[in-house]
C-alpha positions in Angstrom: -11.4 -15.6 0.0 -11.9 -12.1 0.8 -15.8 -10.2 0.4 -15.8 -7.2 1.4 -18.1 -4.0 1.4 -17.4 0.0 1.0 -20.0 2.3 2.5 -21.2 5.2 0.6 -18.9 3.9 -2.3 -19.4 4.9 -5.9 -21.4 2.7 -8.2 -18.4 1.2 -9.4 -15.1 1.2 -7.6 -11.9 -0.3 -8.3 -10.1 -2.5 -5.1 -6.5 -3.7 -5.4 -5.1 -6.2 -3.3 -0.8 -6.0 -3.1 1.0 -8.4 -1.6 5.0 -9.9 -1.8 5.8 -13.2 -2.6 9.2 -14.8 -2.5 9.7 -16.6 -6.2 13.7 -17.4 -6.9 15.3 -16.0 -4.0 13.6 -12.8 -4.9 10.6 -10.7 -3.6 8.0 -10.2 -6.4 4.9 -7.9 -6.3 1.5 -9.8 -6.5 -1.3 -7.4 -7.4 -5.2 -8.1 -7.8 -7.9 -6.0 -9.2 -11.6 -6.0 -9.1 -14.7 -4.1 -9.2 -16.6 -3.2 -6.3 -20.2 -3.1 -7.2 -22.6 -1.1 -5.3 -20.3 -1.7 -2.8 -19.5 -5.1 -3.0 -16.3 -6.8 -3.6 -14.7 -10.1 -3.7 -10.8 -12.1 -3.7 -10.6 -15.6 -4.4 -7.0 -17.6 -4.1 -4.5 -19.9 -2.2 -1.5 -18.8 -0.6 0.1 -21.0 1.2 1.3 -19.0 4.6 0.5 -16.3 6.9 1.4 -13.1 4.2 0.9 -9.2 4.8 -1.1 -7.3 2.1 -2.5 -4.1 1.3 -6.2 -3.6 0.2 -6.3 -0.2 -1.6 -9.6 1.5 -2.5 -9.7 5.0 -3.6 -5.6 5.5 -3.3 -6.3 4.7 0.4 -4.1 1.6 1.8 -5.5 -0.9 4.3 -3.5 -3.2 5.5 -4.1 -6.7 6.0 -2.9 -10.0 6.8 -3.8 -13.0 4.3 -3.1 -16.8 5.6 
């Protein structure tokens, strides 16, 4: 699970998380949307190892490590 929190963000914002996953001996793009509200945001999933992602608010990547 990922909550997170965007100062002095618009009233609603959208957050993308981007990460790879290997499916078929082949790299496939995972994205995730949501709406931060007031601020406040939220993830909610399984993987099942230690993963690099992005978080992208506003155009602006963040990167990020998911396990």
């Amino acid at each position: 699970m990922i909550d997170g929190y965007i100062k002095n963000a618009e009233e609603v914002e959208t957050v993308s998380l981007y990460y790879l996953l290997p499916q078929n001996n082949k790299w496939h793009e995972m994205i995730d949307t949501t709406n931060a509200i007031n601020g406040q945001f939220s993830f909610k999933g399984y993987i099942d190892e230690l993963t690099g992602a992005y978080i992208k608010i506003d155009g602006t990547p963040i990167r990020i490590y998911l396990e």
